[in-house]
C-alpha positions in Angstrom: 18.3 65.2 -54.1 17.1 65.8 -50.7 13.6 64.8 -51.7 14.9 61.6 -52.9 16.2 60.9 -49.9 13.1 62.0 -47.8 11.0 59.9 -50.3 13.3 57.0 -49.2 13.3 57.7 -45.9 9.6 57.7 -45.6 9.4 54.2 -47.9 12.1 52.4 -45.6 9.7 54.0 -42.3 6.6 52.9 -44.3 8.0 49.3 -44.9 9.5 49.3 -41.2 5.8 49.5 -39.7 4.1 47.2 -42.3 6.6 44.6 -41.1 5.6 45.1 -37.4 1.6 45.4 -38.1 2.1 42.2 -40.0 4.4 40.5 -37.0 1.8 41.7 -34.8 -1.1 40.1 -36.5 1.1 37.4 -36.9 1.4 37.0 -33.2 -2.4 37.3 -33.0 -3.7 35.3 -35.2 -1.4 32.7 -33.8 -2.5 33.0 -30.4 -6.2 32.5 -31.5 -5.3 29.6 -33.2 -3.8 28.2 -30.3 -7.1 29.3 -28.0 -9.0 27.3 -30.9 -7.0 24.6 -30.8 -6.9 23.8 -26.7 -10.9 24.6 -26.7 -11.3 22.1 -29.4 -9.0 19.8 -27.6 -10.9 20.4 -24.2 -14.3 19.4 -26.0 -12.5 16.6 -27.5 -11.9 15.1 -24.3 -15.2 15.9 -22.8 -16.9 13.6 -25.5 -14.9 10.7 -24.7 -17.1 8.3 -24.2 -17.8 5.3 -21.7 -20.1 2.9 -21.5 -22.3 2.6 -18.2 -25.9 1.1 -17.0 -29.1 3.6 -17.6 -32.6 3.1 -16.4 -34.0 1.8 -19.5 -37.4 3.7 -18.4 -38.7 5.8 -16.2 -38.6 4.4 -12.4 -40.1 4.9 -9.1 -38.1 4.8 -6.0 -38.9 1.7 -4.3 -39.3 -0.9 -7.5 -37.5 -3.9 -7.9 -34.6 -3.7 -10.2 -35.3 -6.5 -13.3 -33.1 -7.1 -16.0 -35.5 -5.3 -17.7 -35.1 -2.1 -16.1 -31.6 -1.6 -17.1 -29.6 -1.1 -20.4 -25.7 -0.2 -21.8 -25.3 3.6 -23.0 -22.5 5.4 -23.7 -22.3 8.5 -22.1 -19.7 11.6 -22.2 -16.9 10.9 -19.1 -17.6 14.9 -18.5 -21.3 14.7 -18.1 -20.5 11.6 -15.3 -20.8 12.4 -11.4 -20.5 9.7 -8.9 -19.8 6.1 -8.8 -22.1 4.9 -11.9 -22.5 1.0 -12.2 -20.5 -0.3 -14.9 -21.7 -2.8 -17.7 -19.6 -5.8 -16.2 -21.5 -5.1 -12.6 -24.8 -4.7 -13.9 -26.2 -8.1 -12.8 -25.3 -6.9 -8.9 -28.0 -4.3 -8.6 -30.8 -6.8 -10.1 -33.1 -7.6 -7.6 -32.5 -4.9 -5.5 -34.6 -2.0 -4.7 -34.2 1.8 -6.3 -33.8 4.2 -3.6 -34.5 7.2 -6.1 -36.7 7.3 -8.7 -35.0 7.7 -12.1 -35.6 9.1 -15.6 -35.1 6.8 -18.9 -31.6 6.8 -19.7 -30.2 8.7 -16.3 -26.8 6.3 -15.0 -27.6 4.3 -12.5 -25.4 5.4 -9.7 -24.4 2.6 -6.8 -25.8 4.7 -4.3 -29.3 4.9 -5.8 -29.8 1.1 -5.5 -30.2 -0.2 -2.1 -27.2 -2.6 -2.1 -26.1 -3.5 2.1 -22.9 -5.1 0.7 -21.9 -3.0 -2.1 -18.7 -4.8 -3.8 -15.9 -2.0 -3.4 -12.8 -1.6 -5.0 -9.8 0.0 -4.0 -8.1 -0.3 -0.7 -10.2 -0.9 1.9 -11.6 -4.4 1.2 -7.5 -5.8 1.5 -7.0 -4.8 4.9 -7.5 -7.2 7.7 -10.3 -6.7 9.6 -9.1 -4.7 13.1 -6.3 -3.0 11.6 -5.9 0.5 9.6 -4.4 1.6 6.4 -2.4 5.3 7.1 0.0 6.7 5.0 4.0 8.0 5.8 5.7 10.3 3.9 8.6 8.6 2.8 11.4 8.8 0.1 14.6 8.0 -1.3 16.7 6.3 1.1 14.4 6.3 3.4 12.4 4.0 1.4 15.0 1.6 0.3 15.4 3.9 -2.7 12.3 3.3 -3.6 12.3 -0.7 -3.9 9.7 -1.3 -1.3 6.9 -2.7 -3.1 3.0 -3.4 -2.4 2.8 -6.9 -0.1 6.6 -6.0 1.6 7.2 -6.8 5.1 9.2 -3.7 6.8 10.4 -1.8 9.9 9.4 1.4 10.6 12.6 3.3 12.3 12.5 6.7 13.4 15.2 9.1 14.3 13.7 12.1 16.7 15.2 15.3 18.6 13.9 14.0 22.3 14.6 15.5 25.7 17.8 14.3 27.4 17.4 12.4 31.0 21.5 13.2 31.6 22.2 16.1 29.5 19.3 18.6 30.0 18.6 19.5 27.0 17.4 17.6 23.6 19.5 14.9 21.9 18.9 12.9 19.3 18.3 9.5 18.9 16.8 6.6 16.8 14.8 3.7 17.6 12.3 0.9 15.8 8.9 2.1 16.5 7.1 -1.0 14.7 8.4 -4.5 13.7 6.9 -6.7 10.7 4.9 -4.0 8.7 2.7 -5.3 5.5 3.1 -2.8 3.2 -0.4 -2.1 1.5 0.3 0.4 -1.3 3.0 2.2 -2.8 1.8 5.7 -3.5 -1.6 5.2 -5.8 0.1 1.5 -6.2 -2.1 -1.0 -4.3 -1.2 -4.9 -3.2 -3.4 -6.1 -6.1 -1.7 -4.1 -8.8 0.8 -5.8 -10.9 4.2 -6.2 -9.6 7.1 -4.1 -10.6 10.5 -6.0 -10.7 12.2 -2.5 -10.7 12.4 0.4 -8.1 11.4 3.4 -9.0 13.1 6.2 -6.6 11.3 9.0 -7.5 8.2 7.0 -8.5 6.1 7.2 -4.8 6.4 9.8 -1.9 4.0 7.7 0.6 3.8 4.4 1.9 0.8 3.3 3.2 1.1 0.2 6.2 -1.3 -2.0 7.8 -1.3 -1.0 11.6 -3.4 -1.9 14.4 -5.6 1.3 15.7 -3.0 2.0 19.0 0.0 1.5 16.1 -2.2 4.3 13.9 -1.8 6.9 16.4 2.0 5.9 17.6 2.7 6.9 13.6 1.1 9.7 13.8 2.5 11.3 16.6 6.1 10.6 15.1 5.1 12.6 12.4 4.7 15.4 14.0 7.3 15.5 16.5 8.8 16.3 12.8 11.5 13.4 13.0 12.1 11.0 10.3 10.6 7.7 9.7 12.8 5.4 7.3 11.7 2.0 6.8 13.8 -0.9 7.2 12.9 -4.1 4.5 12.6 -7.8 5.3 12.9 -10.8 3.5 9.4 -12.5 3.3 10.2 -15.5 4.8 11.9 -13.4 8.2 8.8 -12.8 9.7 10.5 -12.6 13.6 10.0 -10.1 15.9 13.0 -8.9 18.5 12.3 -8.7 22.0 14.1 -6.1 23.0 15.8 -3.8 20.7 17.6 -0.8 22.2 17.3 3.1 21.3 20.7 4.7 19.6 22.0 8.1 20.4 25.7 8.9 20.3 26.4 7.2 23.7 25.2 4.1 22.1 26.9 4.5 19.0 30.2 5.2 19.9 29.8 2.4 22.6 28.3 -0.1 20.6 30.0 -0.1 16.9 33.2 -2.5 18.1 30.7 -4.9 19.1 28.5 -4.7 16.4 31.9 -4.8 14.0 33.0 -7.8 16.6 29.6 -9.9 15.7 29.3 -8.9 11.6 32.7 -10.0 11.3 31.3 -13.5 13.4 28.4 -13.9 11.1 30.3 -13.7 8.1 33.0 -16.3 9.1 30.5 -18.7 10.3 28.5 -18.2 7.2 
């Protein structure tokens, strides 16, 4: 009897650690097979291909691009470095000189070709010549909930800790810093993009504005006296500018909200 049950005992331990050796290579084989399938997935997406202009021979630095010079290849997206001239732009870079000589088939990069007035994409060509694109960190209400869109006209407002004239210490107070803003972009979203008639909170985290240089560094300063910009939005056709607008701190606004309240109320009966 007792060997029956030591016979039993040994089976049911014998059965317990086939059942883990086969969970565990399981659990292996599993995890290769995942390793296998995110390599495979990985080369995948380094062969997608793109289509971009080659030297169609070898080329000296210094020749004279002709349409004969150039052909279409597709090319792996991983194996591309640089701005490489696209199919639609080839016609550009004809008549132009190579800077670098090139091998047949090697993409023709824009900077190889001696081009003085290089069509650019992006941001820079859409802002006015004098001024500067920057960037504020900006979000939520602070952005109109996010419906400030590319070609807006805003406020910038900021609210700061400053250093009391009466009360000699800090206090805090809020005041338009710049009138009349064009918004540029949107996060990545530029001027040129596609409208969106929606607001997307959580879809942007920067503005970027068209300042004038002085205006540039005014912005960045308020950034980091760490206070908070929030921008104010415009209709497009209120293009105005206030001459004087005064700074709020709690002096003002205790002093000030009857007669605000006193002129809404106005407004709205005269309306």
């Amino acid at each position: 009897m007792k060997t029956d049950t030591k016979q039993i005992v040994v089976l049911g331990v014998s059965f317990v650690v086939g059942l883990i050796a086969f969970a565990m290579t399981y659990m292996y084989l599993a995890a290769e097979r995942d390793r296998l399938d995110t390599e495979r997935a990985k080369d995948r997406a380094g062969m997608q291909l793109t289509k971009v202009v080659v030297a169609n021979r070898d080329m000296p630095s210094g020749i004279t691009l002709g349409a004969k010079d150039v052909a279409v290849k597709s090319v792996p997206k991983s194996g591309l470095s640089g701005d490489p001239v696209l199919p639609d732009e080839y016609e550009k870079i004809l008549g132009r000189k190579l800077r670098f000589p090139l091998s047949a088939e090697q993409p023709i990069l824009w900077n190889y070709v001696d081009m003085p007035n290089r069509p650019r994409n992006g941001l820079s060509p859409i802002i006015t010549k004098g001024s500067r694109a920057i960037s504020i960190s900006v979000g939520g209400v602070s952005a109109v909930s996010g419906l400030v869109q590319p070609d807006d006209y805003v406020d910038v407002l900021g609210t700061f800790s400053l250093p009391s004239a009466t009360l000699g210490e800090t206090e805090t107070v809020t005041m338009t810093i710049l009138e009349n803003v064009t918004v540029l972009a949107v996060g990545p979203r530029l001027a040129t993009s596609a409208p969106s008639l929606h607001g997307d909170a959580t879809g942007y985290g920067t503005v970027t504005l068209e300042v004038s240089p002085a205006e540039a560094e005014l912005l960045v300063f308020a950034g980091y006296m760490k206070g908070k910009l929030t921008l104010s939005l415009r209709n497009p056709t209120d293009l105005g500018t206030i001459d004087k607008l005064e700074t709020v701190d709690f002096k003002q606004l205790r002093d000030k909200i009857p007669e605000y309240r006193a002129k809404r109320i106005l407004r709205q009966r005269t309306r």
